[in-house]
TORPA-4810 file (N, C-alpha, C, O; in nm, 3 decimals):
<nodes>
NODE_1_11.315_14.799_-6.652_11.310_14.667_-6.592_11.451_14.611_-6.580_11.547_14.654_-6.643_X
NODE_2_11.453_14.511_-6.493_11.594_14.445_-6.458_11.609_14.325_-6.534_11.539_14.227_-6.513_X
NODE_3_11.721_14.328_-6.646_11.761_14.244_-6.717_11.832_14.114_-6.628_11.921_14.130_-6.544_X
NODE_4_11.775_13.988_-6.662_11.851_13.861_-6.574_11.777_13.832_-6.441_11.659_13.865_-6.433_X
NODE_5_11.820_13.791_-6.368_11.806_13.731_-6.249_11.910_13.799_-6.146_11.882_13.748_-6.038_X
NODE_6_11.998_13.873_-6.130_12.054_13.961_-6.064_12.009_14.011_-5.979_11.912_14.051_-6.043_X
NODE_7_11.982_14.067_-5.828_11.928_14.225_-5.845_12.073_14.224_-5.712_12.152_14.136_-5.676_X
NODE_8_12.052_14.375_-5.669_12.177_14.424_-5.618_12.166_14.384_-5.482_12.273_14.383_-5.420_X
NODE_9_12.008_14.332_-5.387_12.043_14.282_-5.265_12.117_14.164_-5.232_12.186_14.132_-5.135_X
NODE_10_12.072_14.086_-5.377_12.166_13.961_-5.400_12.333_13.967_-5.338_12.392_13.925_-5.238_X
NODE_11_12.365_14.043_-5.456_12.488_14.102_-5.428_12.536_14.176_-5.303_12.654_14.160_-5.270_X
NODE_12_12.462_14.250_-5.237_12.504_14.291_-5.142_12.455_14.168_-5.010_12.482_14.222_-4.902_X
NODE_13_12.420_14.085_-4.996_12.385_13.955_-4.949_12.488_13.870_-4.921_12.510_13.801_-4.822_X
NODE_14_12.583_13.894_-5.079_12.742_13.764_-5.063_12.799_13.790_-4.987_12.853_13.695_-4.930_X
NODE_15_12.826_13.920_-4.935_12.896_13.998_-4.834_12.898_13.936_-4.705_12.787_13.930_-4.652_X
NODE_16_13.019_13.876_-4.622_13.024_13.852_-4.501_13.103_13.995_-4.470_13.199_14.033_-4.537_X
NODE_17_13.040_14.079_-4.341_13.090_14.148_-4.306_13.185_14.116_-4.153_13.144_14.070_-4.046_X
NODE_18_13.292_14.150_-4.182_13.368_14.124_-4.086_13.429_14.208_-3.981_13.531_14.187_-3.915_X
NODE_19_13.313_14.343_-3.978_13.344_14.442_-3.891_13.256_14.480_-3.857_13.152_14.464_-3.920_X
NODE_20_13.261_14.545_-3.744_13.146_14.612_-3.653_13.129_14.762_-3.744_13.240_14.804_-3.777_X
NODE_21_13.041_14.829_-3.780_12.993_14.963_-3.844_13.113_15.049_-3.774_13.148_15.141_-3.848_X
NODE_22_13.174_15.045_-3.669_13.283_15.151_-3.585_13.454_15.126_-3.596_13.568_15.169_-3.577_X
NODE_23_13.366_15.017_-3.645_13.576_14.942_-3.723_13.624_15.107_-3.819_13.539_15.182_-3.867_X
NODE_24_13.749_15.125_-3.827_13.801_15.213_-3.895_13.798_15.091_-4.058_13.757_15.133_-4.166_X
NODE_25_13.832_14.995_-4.044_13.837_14.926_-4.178_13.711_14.798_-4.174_13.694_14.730_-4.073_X
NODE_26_13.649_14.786_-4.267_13.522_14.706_-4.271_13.642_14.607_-4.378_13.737_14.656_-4.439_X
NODE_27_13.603_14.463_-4.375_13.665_14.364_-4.440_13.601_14.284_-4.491_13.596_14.183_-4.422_X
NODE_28_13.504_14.271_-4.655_13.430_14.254_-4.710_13.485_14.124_-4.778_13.582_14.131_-4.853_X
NODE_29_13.417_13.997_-4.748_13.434_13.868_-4.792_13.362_13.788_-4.859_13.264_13.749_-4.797_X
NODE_30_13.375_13.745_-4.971_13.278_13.676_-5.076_13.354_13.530_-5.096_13.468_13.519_-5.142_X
NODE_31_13.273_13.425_-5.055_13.290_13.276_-5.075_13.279_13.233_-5.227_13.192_13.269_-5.307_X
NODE_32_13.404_13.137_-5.252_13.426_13.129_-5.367_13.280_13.082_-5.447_13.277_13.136_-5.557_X
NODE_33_13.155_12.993_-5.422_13.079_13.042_-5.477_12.989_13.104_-5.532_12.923_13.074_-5.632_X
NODE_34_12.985_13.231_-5.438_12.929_13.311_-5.482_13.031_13.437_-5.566_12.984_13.548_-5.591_X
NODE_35_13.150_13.407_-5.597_13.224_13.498_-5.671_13.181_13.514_-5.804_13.201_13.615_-5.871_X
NODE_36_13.134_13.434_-5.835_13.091_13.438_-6.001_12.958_13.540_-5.971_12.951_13.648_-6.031_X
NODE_37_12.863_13.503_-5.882_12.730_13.626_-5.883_12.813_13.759_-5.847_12.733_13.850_-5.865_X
NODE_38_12.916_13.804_-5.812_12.975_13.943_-5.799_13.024_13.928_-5.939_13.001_14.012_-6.026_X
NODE_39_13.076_13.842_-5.955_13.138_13.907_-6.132_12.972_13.945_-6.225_12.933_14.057_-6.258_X
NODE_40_12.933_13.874_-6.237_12.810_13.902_-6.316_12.720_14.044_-6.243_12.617_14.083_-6.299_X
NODE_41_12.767_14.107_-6.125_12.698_14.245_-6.089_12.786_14.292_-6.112_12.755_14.408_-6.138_X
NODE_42_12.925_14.275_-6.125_13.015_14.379_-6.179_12.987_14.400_-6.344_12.977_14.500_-6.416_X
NODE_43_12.982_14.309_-6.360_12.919_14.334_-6.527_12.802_14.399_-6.610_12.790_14.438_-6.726_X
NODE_44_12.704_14.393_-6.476_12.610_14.388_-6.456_12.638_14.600_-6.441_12.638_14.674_-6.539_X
NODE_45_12.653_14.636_-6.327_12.704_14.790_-6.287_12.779_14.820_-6.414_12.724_14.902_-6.488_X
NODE_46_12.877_14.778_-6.448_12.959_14.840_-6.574_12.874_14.874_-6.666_12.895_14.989_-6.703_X
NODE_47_12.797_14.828_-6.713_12.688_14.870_-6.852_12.606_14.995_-6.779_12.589_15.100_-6.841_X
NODE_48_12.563_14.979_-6.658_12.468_15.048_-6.634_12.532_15.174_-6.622_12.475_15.283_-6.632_X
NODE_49_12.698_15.151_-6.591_12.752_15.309_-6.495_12.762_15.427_-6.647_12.775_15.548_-6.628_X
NODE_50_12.755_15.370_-6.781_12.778_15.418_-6.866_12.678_15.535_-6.887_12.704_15.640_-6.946_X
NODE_51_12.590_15.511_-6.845_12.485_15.570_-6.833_12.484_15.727_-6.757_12.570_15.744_-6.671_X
NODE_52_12.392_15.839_-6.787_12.473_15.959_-6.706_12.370_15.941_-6.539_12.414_15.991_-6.436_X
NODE_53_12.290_15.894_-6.540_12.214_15.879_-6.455_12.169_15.694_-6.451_12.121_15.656_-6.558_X
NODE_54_12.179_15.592_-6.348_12.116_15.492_-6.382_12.051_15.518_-6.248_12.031_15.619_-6.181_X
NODE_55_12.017_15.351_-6.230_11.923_15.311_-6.153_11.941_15.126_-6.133_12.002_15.054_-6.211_X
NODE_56_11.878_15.086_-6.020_11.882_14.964_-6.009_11.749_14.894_-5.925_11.745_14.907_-5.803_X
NODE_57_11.681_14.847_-5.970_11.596_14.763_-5.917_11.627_14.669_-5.757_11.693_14.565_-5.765_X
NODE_58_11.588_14.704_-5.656_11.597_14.624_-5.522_11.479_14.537_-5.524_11.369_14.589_-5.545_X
NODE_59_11.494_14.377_-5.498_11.361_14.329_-5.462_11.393_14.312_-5.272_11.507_14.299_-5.227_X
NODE_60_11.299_14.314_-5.205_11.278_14.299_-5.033_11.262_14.173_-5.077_11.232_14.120_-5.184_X
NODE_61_11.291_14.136_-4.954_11.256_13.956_-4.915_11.124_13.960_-4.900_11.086_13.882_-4.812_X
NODE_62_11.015_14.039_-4.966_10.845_13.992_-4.932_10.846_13.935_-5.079_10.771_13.849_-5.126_X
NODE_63_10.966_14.015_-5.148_10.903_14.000_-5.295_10.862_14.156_-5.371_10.830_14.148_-5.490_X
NODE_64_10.862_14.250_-5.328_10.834_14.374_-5.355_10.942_14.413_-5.429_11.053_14.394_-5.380_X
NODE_65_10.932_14.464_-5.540_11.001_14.560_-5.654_11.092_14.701_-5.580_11.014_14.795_-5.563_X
NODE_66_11.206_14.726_-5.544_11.206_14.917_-5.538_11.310_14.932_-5.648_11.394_14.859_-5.701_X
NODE_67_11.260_15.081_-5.661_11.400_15.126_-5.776_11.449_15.224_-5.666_11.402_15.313_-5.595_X
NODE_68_11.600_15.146_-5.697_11.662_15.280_-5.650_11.784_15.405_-5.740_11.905_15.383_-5.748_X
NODE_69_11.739_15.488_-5.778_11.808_15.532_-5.838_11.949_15.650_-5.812_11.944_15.742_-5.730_X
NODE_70_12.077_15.617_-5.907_12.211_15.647_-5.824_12.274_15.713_-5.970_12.228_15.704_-6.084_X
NODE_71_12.394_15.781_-5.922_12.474_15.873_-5.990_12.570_15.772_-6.065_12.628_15.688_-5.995_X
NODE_72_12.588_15.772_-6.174_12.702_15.698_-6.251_12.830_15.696_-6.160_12.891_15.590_-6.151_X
NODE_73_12.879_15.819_-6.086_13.003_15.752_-6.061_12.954_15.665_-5.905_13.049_15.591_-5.882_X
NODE_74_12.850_15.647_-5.796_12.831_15.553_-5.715_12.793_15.448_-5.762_12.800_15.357_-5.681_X
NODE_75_12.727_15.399_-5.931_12.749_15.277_-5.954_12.856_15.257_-6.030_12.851_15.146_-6.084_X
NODE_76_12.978_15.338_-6.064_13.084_15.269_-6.111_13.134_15.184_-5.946_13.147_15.064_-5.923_X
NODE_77_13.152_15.306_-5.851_13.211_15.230_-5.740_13.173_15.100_-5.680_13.253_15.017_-5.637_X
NODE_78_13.058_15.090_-5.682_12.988_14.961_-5.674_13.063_14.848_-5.780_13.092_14.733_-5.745_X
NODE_79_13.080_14.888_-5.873_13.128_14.786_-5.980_13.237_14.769_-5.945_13.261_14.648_-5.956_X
NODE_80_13.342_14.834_-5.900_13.480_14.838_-5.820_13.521_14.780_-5.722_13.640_14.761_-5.697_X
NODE_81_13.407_14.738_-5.641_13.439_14.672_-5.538_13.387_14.537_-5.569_13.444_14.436_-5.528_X
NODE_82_13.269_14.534_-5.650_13.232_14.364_-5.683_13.356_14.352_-5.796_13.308_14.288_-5.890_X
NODE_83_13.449_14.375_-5.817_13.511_14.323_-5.966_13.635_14.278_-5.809_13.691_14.169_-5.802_X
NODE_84_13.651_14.388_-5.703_13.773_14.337_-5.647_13.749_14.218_-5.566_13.855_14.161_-5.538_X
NODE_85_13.607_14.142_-5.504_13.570_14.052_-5.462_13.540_13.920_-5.532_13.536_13.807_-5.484_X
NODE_86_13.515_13.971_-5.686_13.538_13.856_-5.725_13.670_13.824_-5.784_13.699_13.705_-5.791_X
NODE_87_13.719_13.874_-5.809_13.866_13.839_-5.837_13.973_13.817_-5.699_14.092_13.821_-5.732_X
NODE_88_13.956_13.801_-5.596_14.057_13.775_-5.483_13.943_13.721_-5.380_13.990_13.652_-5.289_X
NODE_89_13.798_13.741_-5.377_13.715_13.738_-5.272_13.704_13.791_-5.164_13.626_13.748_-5.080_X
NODE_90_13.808_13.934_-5.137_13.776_13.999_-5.052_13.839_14.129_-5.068_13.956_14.139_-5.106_X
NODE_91_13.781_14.207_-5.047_13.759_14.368_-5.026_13.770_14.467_-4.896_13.675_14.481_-4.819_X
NODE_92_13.886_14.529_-4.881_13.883_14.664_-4.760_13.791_14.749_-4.787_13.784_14.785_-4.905_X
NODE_93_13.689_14.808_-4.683_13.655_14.958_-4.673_13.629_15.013_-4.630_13.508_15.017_-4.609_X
NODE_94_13.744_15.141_-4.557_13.802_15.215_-4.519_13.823_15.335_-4.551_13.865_15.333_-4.666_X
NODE_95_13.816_15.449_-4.511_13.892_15.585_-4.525_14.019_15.549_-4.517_14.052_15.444_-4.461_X
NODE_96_14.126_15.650_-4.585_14.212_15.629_-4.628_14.310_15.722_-4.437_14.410_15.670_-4.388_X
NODE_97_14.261_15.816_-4.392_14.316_15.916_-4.301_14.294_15.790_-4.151_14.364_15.803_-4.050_X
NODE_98_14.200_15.688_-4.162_14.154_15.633_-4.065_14.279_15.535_-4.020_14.375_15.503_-4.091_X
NODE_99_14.254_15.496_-3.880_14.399_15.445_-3.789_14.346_15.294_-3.754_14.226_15.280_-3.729_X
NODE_100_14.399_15.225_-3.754_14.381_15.104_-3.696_14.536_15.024_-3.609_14.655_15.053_-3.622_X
NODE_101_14.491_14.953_-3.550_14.608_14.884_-3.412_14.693_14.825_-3.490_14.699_14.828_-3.613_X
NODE_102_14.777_14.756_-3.392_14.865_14.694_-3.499_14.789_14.564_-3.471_14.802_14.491_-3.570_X
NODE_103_14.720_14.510_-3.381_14.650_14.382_-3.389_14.575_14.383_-3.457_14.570_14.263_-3.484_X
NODE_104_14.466_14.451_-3.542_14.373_14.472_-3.629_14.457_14.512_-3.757_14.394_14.502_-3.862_X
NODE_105_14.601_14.560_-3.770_14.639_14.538_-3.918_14.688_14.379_-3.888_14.702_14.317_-3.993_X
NODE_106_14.705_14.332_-3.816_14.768_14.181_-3.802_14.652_14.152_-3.886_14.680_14.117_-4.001_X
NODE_107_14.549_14.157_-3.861_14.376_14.072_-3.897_14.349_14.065_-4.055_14.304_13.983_-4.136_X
NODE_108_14.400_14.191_-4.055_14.369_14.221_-4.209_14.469_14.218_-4.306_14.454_14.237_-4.426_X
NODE_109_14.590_14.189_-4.237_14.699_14.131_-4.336_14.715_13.994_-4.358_14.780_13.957_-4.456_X
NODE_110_14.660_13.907_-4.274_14.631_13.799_-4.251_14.760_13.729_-4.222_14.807_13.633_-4.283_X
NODE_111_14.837_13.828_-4.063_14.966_13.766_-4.047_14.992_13.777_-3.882_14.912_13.850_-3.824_X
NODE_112_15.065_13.731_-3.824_15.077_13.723_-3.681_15.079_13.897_-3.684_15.075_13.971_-3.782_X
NODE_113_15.089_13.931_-3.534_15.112_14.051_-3.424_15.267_14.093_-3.457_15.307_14.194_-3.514_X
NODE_114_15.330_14.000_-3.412_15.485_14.023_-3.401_15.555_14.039_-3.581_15.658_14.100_-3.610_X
NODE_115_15.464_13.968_-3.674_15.525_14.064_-3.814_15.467_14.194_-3.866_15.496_14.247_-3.974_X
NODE_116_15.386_14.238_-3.780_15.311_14.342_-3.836_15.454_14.480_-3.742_15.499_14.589_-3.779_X
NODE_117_15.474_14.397_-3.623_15.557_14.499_-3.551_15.698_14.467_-3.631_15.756_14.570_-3.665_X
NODE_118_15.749_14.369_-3.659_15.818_14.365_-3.755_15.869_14.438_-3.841_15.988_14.467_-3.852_X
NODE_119_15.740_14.486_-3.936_15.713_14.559_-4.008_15.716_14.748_-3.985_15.746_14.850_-4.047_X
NODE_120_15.683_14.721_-3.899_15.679_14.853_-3.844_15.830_14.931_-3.804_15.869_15.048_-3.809_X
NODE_121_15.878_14.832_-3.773_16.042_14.876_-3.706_16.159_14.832_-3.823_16.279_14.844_-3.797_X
NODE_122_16.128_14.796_-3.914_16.198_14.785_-4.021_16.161_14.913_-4.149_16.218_14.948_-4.253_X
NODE_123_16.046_14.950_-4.081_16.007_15.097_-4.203_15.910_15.030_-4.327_15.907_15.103_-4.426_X
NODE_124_15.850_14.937_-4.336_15.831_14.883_-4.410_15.648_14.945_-4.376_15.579_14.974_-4.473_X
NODE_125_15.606_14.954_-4.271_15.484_15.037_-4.255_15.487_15.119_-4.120_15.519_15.099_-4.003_X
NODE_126_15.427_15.244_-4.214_15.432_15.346_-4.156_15.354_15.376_-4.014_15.237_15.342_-3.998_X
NODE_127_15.424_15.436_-3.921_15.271_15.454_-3.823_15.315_15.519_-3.714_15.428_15.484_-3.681_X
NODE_128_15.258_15.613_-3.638_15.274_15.717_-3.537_15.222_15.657_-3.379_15.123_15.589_-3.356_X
NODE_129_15.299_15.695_-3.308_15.297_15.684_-3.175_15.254_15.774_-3.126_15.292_15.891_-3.127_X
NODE_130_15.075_15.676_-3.024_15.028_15.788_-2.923_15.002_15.709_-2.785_14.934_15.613_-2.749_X
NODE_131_15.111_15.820_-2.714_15.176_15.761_-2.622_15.257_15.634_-2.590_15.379_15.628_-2.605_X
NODE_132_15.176_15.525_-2.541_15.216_15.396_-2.552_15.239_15.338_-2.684_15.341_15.286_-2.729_X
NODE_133_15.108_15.361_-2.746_15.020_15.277_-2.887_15.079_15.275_-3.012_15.141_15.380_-3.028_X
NODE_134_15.084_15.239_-3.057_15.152_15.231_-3.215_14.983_15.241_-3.303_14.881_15.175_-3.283_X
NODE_135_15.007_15.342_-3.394_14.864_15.374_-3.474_14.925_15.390_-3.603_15.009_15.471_-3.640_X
NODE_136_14.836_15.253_-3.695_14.897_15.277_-3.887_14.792_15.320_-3.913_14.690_15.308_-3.844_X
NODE_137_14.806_15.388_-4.036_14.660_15.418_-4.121_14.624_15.317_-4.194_14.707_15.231_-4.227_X
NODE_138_14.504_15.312_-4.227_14.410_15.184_-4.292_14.474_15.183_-4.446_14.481_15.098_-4.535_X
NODE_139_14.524_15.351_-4.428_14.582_15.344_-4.658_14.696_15.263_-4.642_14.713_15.183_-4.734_X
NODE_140_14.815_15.261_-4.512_14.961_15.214_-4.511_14.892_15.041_-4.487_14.951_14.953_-4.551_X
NODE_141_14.799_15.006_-4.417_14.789_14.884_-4.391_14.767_14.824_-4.561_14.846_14.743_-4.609_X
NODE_142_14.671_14.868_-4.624_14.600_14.834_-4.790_14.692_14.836_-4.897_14.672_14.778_-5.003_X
NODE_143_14.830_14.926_-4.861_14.926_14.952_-4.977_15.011_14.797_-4.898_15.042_14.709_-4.978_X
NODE_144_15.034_14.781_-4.799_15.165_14.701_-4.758_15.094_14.538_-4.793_15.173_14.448_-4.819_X
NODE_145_14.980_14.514_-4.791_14.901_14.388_-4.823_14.928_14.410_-4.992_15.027_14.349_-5.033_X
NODE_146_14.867_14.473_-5.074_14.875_14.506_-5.193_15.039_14.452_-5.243_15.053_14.351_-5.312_X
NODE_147_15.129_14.516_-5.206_15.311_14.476_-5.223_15.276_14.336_-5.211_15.245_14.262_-5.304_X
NODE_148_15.285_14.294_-5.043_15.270_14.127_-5.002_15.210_14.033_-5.103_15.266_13.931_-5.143_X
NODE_149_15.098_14.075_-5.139_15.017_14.001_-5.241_15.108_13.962_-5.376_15.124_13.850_-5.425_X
NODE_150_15.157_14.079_-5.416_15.223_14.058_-5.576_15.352_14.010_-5.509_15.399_13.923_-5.583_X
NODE_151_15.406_14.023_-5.433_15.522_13.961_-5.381_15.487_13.793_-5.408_15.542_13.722_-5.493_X
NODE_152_15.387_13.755_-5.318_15.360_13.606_-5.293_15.315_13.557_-5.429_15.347_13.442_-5.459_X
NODE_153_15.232_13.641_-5.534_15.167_13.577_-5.671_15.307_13.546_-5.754_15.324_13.448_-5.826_X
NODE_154_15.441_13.690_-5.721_15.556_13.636_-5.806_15.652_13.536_-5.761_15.750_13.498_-5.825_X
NODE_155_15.604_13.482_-5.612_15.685_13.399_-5.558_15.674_13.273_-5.628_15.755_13.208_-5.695_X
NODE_156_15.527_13.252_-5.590_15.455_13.154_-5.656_15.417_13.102_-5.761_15.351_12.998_-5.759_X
NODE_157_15.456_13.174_-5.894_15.499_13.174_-6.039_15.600_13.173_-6.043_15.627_13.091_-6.131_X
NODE_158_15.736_13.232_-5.983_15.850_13.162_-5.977_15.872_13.006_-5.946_15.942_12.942_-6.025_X
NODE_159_15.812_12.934_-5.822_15.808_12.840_-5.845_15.734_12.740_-5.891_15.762_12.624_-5.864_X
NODE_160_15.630_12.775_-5.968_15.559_12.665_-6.050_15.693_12.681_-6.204_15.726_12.574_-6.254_X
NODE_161_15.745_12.785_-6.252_15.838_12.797_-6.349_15.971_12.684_-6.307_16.029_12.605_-6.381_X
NODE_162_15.986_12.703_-6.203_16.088_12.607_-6.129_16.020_12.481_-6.153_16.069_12.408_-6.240_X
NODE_163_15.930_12.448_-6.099_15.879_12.289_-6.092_15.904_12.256_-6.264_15.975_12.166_-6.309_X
NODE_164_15.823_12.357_-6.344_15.797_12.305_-6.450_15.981_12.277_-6.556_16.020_12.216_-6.656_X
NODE_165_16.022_12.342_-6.481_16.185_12.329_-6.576_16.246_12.201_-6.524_16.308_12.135_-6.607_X
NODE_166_16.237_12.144_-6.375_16.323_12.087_-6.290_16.208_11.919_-6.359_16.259_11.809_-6.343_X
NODE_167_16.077_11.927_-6.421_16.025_11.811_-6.452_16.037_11.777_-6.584_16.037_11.658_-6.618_X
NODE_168_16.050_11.884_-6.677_16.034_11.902_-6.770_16.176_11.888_-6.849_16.194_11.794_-6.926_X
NODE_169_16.251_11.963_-6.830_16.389_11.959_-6.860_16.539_11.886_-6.787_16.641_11.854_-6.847_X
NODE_170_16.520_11.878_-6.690_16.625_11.834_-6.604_16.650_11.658_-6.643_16.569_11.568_-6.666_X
NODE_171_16.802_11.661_-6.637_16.828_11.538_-6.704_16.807_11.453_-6.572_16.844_11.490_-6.460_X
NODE_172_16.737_11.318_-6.602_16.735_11.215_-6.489_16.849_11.156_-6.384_16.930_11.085_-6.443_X
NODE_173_16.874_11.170_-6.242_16.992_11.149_-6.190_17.058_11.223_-6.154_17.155_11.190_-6.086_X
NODE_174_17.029_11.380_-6.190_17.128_11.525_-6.193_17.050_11.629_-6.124_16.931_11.636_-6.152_X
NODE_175_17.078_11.676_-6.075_16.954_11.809_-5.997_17.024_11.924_-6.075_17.131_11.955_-6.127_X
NODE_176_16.893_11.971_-6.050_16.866_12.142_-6.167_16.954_12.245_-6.128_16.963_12.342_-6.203_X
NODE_177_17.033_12.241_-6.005_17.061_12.319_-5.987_17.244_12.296_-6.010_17.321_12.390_-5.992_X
</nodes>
């Protein structure tokens, strides 16, 4: 039986999908309140993945019970991707060999056209020319967001450290610097 109020359509429910099934990268989005019901199925999968064989209870929208039962390491992965949605609220997924435009890494970096080409001509992401086209892989798009991210979290702890010295310490009348 299924411990809680959980079950996994729930979870797979929070999911705004933001790609067509033919997208090379699917872009999996969870609204901040439903991030807490992905943490609690990530918690939820973690106990179960321990297991050498589990299983998970589906209810249908009639109300009907199914079990479906899965291999420890497809519900660790499951737990992998709800732990990365609730902690940032959104999730790539993608093959790693798969190509996407540079307007569709624009989408998913969540940055204009012209810095993604930017990017591209500075070496900063990788990507092969066919013919006209400029083609990155979905792994170079996921690693260069990944950098960006800890870039912007240490930017942004740099300056709350700043605020907090320049309010905290700085003599009245005198700037911190």
């Amino acid at each position: 039986a299924c411990k809680g109020n959980l079950h996994i359509l729930q979870i797979i429910q929070l999911f705004q999908m933001e790609a067509s099934v033919t997208d090379a990268v699917m872009k999996l989005k969870v609204e901040e309140p439903d991030r807490e019901q992905a943490r609690k199925g990530a918690s939820f999968l973690e106990r179960a993945s321990v297991l050498e064989h589990g299983g998970l209870y589906l209810t249908k929208a009639d109300g009907e019970r199914v079990m479906a039962e899965m291999p420890a390491s497809l519900l660790r992965a499951m737990q992998s991707l709800l732990t990365a949605v609730a902690e940032s609220g959104t999730a790539f997924v993608f093959k790693p060999e798969d190509e996407v435009s540079p307007e569709r890494a624009a989408e998913l970096l969540g940055v204009s056209r012209p810095i993604v080409y930017q990017r591209m001509d500075t070496g900063k992401l990788p990507f092969r020319q066919v013919g006209t086209h400029r083609r990155i892989r979905a792994a170079d798009v996921a690693k260069l967001k990944q950098f960006e991210d800890r870039r912007r979290s240490f930017a942004a702890a740099l300056w709350a450290d700043t605020e907090d010295l320049e309010e905290n310490y700085a003599q009245p009348g005198k700037s911190a610097s």
